[in-house]
N, C-alpha and C positions, 0 to 999 in steps of 0.2 A: 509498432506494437499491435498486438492482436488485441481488437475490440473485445472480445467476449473473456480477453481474462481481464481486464481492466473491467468489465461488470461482474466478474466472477470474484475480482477485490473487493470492491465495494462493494458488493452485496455482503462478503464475508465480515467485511467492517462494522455494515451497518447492523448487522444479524451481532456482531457481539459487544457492539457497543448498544443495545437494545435488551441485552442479557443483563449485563451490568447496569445499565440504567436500571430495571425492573426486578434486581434483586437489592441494590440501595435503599428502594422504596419499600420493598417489603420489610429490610432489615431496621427502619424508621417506624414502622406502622408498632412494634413492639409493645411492649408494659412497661411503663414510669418503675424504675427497680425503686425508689423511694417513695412511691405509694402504699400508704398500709394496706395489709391486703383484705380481701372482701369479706364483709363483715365482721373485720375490726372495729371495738369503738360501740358495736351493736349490743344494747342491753340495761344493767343497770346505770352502769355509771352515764350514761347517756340521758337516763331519765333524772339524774340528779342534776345534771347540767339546766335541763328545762323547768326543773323545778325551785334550784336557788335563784338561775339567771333568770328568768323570767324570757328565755330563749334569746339572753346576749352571751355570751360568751369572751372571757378572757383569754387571750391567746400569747401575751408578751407583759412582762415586766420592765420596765428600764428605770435603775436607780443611778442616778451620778450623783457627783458632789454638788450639781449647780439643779438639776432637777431631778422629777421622779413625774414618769409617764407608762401609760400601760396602754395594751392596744385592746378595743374592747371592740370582739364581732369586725376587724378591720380598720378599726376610727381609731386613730392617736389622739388619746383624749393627754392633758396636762394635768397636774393635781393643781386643782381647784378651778375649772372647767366644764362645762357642762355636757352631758352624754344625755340625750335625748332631753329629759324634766329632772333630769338627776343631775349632782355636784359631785366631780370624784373628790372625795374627801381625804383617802390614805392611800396609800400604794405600799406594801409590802412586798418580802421575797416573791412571797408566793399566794400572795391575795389582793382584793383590792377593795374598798367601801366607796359605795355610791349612796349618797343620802338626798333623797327626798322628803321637802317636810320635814314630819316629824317619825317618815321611816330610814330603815338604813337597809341595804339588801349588799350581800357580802355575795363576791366573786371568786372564787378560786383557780390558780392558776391550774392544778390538778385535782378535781373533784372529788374524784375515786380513790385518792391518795389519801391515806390519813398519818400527821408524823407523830411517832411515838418516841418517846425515850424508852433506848435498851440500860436495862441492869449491867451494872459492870459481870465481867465475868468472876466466879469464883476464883479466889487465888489458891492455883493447884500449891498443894504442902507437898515437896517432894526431898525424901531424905537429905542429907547437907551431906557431901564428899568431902574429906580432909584433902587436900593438895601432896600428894606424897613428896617428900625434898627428896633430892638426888641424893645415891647413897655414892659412894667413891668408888671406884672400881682401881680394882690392881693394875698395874700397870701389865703389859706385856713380857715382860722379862724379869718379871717375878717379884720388880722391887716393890716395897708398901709404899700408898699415895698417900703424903700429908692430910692430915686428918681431922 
């Protein structure tokens, strides 16, 4: 075999197995498509969070039938537990009470969220249709259909 296509292979190799290597890496370097995107989150409801939490933050609920655990700021606290100088005391759907003393400083799981009851709807009044009955039709050949 001729030396110089045997370097003219592998150069061709190593040239496009260096293509693909270095477009994998760029197709890695991407955006997290699950990250909210920028400047989400920025605003009020953000100031509510620093301002109940005291800059902890409730991030998870978990009720079973054997316990009730919430994640607060990363920590899996237990209900009746302690989170820093405080005692979780409740754990709800969507809240949680930490008492110190004789304060209590409430978490929510969504800050900015407030739940309301909706009004049932009006019940639309819409005319009442009779059901027409079937009326008999003649037969095809003239004769009258029992009636």
């Amino acid at each position: 075999m001729n030396p110089s296509r045997v370097t003219s292979h592998e150069s061709r190799a190593i040239a496009l197995a260096l293509m693909l290597f270095s477009a994998s890496a760029v197709a890695q370097v991407g955006n997290d498509p699950t990250r909210p995107p920028t400047g989400f989150g920025s605003g009020a409801a953000d100031a509510d969070i620093a301002d109940t939490g005291g800059g902890m933050t409730l991030q998870s609920v978990m009720i079973s039938p054997t316990s009730r655990t919430a994640i607060i700021s990363g920590v899996t606290v237990k209900l009746g537990q302690k989170y820093g100088d405080a005692v979780l005391v409740k754990v709800a759907e969507s809240e949680v009470v930490l008492r110190s003393g004789a304060t209590s400083q409430v978490l929510k799981l969504y800050p900015g969220v407030e739940k309301r009851d909706t009004a049932p709807a009006a019940a639309k009044t819409a005319p009442r249709r009779s059901k027409a009955r079937d009326k008999a039709v003649p037969a095809a050949d003239g004769a009258a259909s029992p009636g």
